[in-house]
C-alpha positions in Angstrom: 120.7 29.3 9.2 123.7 31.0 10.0 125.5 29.9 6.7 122.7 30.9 4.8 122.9 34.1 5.5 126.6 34.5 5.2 126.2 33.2 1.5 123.7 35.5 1.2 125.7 38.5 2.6 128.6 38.0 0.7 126.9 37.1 -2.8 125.6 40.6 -2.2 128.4 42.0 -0.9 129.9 40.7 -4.8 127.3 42.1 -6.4 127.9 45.9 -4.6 131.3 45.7 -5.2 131.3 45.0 -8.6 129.1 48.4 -9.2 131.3 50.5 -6.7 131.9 54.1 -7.3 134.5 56.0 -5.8 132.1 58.9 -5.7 130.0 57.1 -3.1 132.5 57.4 -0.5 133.6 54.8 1.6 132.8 51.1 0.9 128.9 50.4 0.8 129.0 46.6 1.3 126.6 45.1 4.5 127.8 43.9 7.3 125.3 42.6 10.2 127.8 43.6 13.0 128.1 47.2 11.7 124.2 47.1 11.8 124.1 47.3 7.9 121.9 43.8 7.8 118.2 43.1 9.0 116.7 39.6 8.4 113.1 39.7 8.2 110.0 37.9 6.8 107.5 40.0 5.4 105.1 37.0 5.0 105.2 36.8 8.8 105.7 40.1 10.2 108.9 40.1 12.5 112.1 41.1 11.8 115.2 42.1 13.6 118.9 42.9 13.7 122.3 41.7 15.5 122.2 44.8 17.2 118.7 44.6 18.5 119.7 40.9 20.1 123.0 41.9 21.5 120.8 45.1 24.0 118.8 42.2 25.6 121.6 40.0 25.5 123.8 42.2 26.8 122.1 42.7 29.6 121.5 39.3 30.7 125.5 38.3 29.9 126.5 41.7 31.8 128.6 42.3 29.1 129.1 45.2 27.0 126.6 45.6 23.7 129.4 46.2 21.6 130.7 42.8 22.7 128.0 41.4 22.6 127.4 42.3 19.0 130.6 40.3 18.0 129.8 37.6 19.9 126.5 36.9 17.7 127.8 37.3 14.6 130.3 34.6 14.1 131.8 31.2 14.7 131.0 31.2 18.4 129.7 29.4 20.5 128.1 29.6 24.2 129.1 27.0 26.8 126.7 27.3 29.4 128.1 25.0 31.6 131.1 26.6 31.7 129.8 29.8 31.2 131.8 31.3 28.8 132.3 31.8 24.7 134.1 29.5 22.7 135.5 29.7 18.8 135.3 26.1 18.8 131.6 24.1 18.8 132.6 21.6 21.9 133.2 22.0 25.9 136.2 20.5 27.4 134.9 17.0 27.4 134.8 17.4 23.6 130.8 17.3 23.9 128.9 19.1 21.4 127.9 22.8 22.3 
């Protein structure tokens, strides 16, 4: 899922460049992590953003929502055994996370 939407993001992200105006001000291209992106399904009614996550994860990590945030949105990865956030997708005994 996560690739999706990263296609998705950045295919957009093309397309808003490509019309860009200098009169608009700074750069108007979505990023989930500035809270710019919600994913949602209309069909089913829920919907939600990075941000949203990262306060109740925050919470239960007792780290800070701002870290949090960049933690979701990303190549990383939880190692629960370990306890603690990895760029890579294996523990220490090269075991899928």
């Amino acid at each position: 899922m996560y690739q999706n939407f990263v296609k998705v993001i950045e295919n957009a992200n093309v397309i808003i460049a490509t019309y860009e105006d200098e009169a608009m001000g700074e750069s108007q291209q979505v990023n989930p992590v500035n809270g710019t992106v919600a994913f949602g399904a209309g069909l089913f009614g829920w919907g939600f953003t990075i941000q949203k996550f990262a306060r109740t994860y925050a919470k239960k990590f007792k780290i800070p929502v701002e870290k949090m945030v960049e933690k979701l949105w990303g190549d990383n990865f939880f190692d629960a055994k370990a306890k603690k956030w990895r760029k890579q997708g294996v523990d220490d005994d090269g075991q899928p996370l």
